[in-house]
C-alpha positions, -999 to +999 in steps of 0.1 A: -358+263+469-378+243+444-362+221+421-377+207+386-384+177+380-354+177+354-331+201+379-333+170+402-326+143+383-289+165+367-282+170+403-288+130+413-261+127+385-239+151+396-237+137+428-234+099+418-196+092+418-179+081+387-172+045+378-139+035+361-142+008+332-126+001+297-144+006+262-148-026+245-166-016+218-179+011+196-211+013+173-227+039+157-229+069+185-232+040+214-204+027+237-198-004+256-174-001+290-162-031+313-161-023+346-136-044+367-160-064+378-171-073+340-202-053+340-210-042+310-227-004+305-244+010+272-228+046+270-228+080+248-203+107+252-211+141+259-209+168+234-175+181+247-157+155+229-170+163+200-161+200+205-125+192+217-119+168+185-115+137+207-127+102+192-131+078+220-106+045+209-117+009+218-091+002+246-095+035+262-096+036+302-128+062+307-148+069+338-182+070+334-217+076+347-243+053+347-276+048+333-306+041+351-331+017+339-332+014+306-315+046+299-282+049+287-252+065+310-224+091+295-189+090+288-175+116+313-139+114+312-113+095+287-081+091+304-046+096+294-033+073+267-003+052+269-005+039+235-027+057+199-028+036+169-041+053+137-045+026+119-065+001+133-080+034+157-070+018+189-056+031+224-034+014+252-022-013+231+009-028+249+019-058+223+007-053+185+004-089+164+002-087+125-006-114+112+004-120+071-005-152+052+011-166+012-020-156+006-030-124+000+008-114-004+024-099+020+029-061+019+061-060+037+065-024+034+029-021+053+040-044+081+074-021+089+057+005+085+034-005+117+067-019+133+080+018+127+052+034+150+046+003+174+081+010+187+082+041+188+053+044+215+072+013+231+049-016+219+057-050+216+055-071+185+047-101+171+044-118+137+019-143+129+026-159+096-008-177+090-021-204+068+015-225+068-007-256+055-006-238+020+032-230+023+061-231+049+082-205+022+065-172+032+074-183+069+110-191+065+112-160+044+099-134+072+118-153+096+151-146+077+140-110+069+133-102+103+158-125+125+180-093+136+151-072+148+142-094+180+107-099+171+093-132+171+080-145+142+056-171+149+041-200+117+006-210+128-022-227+107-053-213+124-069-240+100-054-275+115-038-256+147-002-258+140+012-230+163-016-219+184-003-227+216+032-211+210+009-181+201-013-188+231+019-183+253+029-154+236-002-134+240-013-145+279-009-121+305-010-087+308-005-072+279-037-053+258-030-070+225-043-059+191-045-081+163-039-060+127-030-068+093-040-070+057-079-082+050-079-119+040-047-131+063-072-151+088-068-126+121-110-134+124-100-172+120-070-171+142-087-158+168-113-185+166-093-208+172-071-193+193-103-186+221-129-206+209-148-180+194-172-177+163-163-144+151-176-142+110-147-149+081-145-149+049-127-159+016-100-149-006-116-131-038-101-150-066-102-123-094-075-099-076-062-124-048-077-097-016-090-107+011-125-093+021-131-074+054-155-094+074-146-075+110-168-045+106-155-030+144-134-030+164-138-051+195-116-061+226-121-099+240-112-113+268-109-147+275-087-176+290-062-147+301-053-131+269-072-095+261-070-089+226-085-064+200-101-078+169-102-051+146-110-045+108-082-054+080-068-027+059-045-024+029-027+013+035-016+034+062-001+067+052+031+086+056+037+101+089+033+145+088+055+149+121+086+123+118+117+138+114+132+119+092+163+111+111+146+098+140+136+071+117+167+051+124+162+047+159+130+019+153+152-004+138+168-022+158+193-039+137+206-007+136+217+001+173+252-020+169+265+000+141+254+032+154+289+056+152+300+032+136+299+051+100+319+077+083+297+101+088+281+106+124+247+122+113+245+092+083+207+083+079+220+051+060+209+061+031+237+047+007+260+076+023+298+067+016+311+044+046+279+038+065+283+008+082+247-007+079+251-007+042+279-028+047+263-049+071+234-056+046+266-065+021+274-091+044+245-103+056+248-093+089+210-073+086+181-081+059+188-063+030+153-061+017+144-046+052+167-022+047+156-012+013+120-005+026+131+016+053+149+040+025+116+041+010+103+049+043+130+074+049+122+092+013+087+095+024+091+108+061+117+137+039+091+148+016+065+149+043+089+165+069+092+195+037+057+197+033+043+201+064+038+232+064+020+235+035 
């Protein structure tokens, strides 16, 4: 039987076994995978993922097919996911690091709200207070706020140094870390120093005290034995559609020892009479700003949990 010129080559690729690798880094409709062996490949994905509503993630384990010469190969398979992020749009993170600074100020509310779905899909965390040469108070303050949840909360000055190698330990071995936050709080610049890179950064606008967003992708770096996701800042991340709200509870864990321990046993902690992690926060036995913010939290995940069928 004869074959066209263009039957052959789709049958050369057909036959051509499938290499394994990890997307790096995403641009316009072009992909870049790392093979084990740190080969790098230019890639597209086929039109299937498209059909089947799936966005290939930076951090995603694909297999792959590819190119010859100078063309580019495909994107055949994306493999199962350990980890999603929404926001940054990220897959198979293992240990999430947001890093906050004085300045801009610290949306607190926006950092639980990441701890919230971190643990939930059994991440890691870590906080990176940055730019401690302007002020040790916003430090000592997230340190107090989150000293019963087990995360560490780590001071650095990505400007004179001060805490990189405690975050340098933190970060190496095996874990796919993702560095998030509000624009302005210095992840670009902490990473610079952190690996000796020369990724851009920018300023604090001074009119309304934000930070402007100088990482324009997402990219995952490896070096001296950390990997590690710079990605762009952002300033909101919405309400979750599918948590039922009283499954909410069960990512803080300053919670876990006064579980049964309320009046009530289906108490959501939500100023019901006798709950015991009220009276903890009383005491000062849990942060009772944190505590606060996840009642806001909690109001939100109601409304959305009535709504979403609508």
């Amino acid at each position: 039987m004869k074959m066209n010129r263009s039957g052959t080559k789709e049958a050369e690729m057909a036959e051509a076994p499938f290499k394994q690798g990890t997307l790096i880094r995403g641009i316009g409709s072009f992909y870049t995978v790392r093979d084990s062996n740190h080969q790098e490949y230019t890639l597209r994905c086929k039109k299937k993922f498209r059909r089947d509503g799936i966005s290939p993630l930076v951090g995603d384990e694909v297999l792959f097919q590819p190119g010859k010469g100078e063309e580019h190969g495909w994107v055949e398979e994306i493999l199962p996911r350990k980890t999603e992020c929404l926001r940054p749009p990220v897959a198979n993170v293992t240990k999430l690091v947001i890093v906050i600074a004085p300045v801009p100020e610290p949306d607190l509310l926006l950092v639980d709200r990441q701890i919230s779905r971190a643990f939930a899909q059994g991440m890691e965390v870590v906080l990176v207070v940055n730019k401690c040469d302007l002020s040790m108070e916003t430090a000592e303050r997230i340190k107090r706020e989150y000293r019963f949840t087990g995360i560490p909360v780590i001071p650095i000055s990505a400007k004179n140094g001060t805490g990189i190698e405690q975050l340098r330990k933190a970060l190496t071995g095996p874990h796919l870390c993702c560095f998030s936050g509000q624009s302005g709080a210095g992840k670009s610049t902490t990473l610079n120093t952190l690996l000796d890179l020369n990724l851009e950064t920018g300023n604090i606008s001074e009119k309304i005290s934000r930070g402007k967003n100088t990482t324009r992708h997402t990219e995952l770096i490896e070096k001296n034995g950390i990997r590690v996701m710079d990605t762009a800042g952002f300033n909101l991340l919405e309400a979750e559609n599918a948590l039922e709200p009283g499954s909410l509870k069960e990512r803080y864990p300053e919670f876990a020892y006064y579980e049964g321990k309320c009046r009530f046993r289906e108490c959501l902690h939500d100023r019901e009479p006798g709950c015991a992690v009220t009276q903890a926060a009383e005491q000062g036995k849990i942060s009772r700003e944190r505590l606060e913010r996840y009642r806001e939290l909690l109001a939100e995940a109601r409304e959305a949990w009535r709504d979403r069928y609508d």
